[in-house]
C-alpha atoms as one frame of an Amber mdcrd trajectory, in Angstrom:
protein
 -13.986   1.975 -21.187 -13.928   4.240 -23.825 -13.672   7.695 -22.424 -14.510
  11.382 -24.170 -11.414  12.949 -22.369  -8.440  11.998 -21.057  -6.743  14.532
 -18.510  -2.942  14.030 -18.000  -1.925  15.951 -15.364   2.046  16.108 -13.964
   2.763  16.231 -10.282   3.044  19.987  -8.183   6.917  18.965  -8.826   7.187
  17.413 -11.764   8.255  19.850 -14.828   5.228  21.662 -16.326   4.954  19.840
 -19.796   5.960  16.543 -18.450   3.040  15.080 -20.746   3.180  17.567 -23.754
   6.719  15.555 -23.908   5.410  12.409 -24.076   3.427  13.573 -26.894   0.443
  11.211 -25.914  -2.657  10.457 -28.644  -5.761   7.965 -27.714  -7.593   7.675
 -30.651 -11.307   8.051 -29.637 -10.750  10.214 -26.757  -9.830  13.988 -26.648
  -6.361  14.341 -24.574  -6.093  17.292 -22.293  -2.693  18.317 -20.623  -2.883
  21.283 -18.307  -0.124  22.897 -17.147   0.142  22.922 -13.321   1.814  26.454
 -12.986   0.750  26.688  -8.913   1.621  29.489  -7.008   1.006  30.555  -3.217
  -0.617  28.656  -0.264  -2.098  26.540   0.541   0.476  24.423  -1.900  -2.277
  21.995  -2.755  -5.331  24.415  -3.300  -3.041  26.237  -5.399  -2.679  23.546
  -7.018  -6.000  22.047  -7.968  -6.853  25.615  -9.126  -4.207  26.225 -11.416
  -4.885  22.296 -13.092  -8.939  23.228 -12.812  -8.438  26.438 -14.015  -7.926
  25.446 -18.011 -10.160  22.421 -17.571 -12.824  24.753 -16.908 -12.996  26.965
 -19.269 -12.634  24.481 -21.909 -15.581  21.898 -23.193 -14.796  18.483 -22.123
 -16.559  15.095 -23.774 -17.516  13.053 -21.121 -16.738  10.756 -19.312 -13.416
  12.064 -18.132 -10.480  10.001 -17.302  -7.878  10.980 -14.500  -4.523  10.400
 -15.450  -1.747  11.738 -12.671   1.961  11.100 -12.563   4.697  11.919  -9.135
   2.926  13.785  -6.467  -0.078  14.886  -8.296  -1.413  10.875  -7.732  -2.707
  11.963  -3.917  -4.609  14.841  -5.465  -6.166  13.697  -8.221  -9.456  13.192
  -5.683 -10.187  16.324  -5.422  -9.001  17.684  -8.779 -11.797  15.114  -9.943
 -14.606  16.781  -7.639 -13.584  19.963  -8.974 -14.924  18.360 -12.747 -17.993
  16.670 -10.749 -19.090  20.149  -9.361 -19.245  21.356 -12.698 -21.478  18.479
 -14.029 -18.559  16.466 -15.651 -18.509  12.726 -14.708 -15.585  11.097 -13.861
 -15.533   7.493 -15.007 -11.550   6.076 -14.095  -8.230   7.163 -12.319  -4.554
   6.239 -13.695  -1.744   6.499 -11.565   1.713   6.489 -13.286   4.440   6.099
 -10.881   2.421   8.051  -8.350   1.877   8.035  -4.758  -1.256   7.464  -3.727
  -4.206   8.643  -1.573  -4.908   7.670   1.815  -7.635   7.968   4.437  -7.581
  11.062   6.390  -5.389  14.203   5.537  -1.506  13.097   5.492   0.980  15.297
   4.020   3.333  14.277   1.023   6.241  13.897   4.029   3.967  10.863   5.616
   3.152   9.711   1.702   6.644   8.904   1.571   7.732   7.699   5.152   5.322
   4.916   4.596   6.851   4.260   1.477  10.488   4.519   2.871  10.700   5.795
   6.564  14.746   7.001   6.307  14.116   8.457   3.125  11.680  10.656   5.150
  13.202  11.347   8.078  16.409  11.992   5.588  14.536  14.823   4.191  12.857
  16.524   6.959  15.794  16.696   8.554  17.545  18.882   5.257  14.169  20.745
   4.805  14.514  22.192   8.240  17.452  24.071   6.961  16.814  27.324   6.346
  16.486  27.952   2.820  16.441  23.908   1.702  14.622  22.553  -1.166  13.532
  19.104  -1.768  14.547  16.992  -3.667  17.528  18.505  -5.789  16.742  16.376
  -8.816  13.166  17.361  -9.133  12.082  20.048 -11.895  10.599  22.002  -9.006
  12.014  21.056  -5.751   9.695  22.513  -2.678  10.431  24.000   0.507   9.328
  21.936   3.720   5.605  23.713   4.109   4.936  21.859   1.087   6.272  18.532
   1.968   5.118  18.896   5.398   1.521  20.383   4.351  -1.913  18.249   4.882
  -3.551  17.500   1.854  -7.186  17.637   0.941  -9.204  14.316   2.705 -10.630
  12.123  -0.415 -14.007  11.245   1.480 -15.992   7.997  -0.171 -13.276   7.319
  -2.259 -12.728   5.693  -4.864 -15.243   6.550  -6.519 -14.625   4.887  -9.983
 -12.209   2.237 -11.298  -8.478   3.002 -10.380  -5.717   1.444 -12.383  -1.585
   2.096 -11.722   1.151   2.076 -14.281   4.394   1.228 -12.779   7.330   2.207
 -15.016  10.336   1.176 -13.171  11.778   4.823 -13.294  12.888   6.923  -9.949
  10.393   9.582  -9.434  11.699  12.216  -6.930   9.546  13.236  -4.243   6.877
   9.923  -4.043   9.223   7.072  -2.296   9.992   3.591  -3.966   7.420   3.267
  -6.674   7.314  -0.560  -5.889   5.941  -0.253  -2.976   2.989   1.848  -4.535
   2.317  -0.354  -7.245   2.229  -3.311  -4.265  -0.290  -0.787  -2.647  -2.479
  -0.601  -5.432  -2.108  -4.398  -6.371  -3.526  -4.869  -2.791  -6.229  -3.119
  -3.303  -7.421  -5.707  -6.056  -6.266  -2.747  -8.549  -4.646  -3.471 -11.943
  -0.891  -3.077 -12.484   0.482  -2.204 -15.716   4.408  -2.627 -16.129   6.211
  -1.075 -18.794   7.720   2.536 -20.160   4.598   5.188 -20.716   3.550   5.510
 -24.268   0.482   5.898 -26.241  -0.338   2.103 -26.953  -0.077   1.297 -23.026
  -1.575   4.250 -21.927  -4.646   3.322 -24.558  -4.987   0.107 -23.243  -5.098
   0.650 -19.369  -8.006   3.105 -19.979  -9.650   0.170 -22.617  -9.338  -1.650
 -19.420 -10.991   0.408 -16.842 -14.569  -0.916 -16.885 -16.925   0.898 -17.596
């Protein structure tokens, strides 16, 4: 598909210009990176606010395209009905490296223990100690109400075409990143393989249909 605007959007851990870095440019689409500079709680209303906060008071071409990296992958949902409740359609979803969302309300923590169970019993365990943030090699390591927080249902979804980009590379705070590009393989998704630049990223949204 050939979108009007592409939204990159970093994970609630992930540093805040993780995607002004990658200095990213689809021709025929308008590239939009907002900063994710959450504060408060809840940890994920926060966050949806602070990424629909810019969105909004910006004009966006239509159709948009989701793009979410780490731990924002779960959320991007109901960042997207955020955009639908102000008339913008929503026409595709890329995860890169991301965890993704599941049915009912489970936290990041249960993301990740069905990605790798020790790893998340590992880190409970060191987030109940008083002061403990997780993980240490994260931009923004959290406390354990975030990890341990429910995260906003994703009701009737999806509700466009999903695709995943699988880099290789160790993202903190999502679990193996195999196993969620197996997950999205099994759900008849398609799997990209191969670093993040501007010619892959332009040709898994080409790709979405639509």
């Amino acid at each position: 598909m050939r979108p009007g605007t592409v939204i990159l959007v970093s994970g609630p851990i992930d540093a805040p210009d993780h995607w002004e870095r990658l200095n990213v440019n689809l021709p025929g689409s308008d590239v939009v990176a907002p900063a994710s500079d959450d504060t408060g709680r809840p940890y994920a209303v926060a966050w949806i606010a602070a990424v629909a906060r810019p969105l909004h008071a910006r004009e966006l071409r239509g159709p948009l395209v989701m793009v979410g990296h780490g731990t924002a992958g779960p959320l991007l949902p109901a960042l997207a009905r955020t955009q639908r409740a102000a008339g913008r359609a929503v026409g595709g979803y890329v995860f890169v490296d991301a965890s993704l969302p599941r049915p009912g309300s489970p936290s990041h923590l249960d993301l990740i223990r069905s990605a790798d169970a020790e790893m998340a019993d590992a880190a409970h365990t060191m987030l109940h100690e008083p002061g403990r943030l997780w993980p240490l090699d994260a931009p923004r390591p959290r406390d354990h109400e975030f990890w341990a927080e429910k995260l906003p249902v994703a009701p009737d979804w999806p509700d466009a075409p999903c695709a995943y980009v699988h880099t290789g590379a160790d993202v903190p705070g999502t679990g193996p990143t195999d196993f969620w590009a197996r997950s999205a393989r099994s759900r008849n998704w398609p799997v990209w393989e191969g670093p993040v630049d501007s010619g892959l990223l332009a040709d898994v949204v080409d790709a979405l249909p639509g």
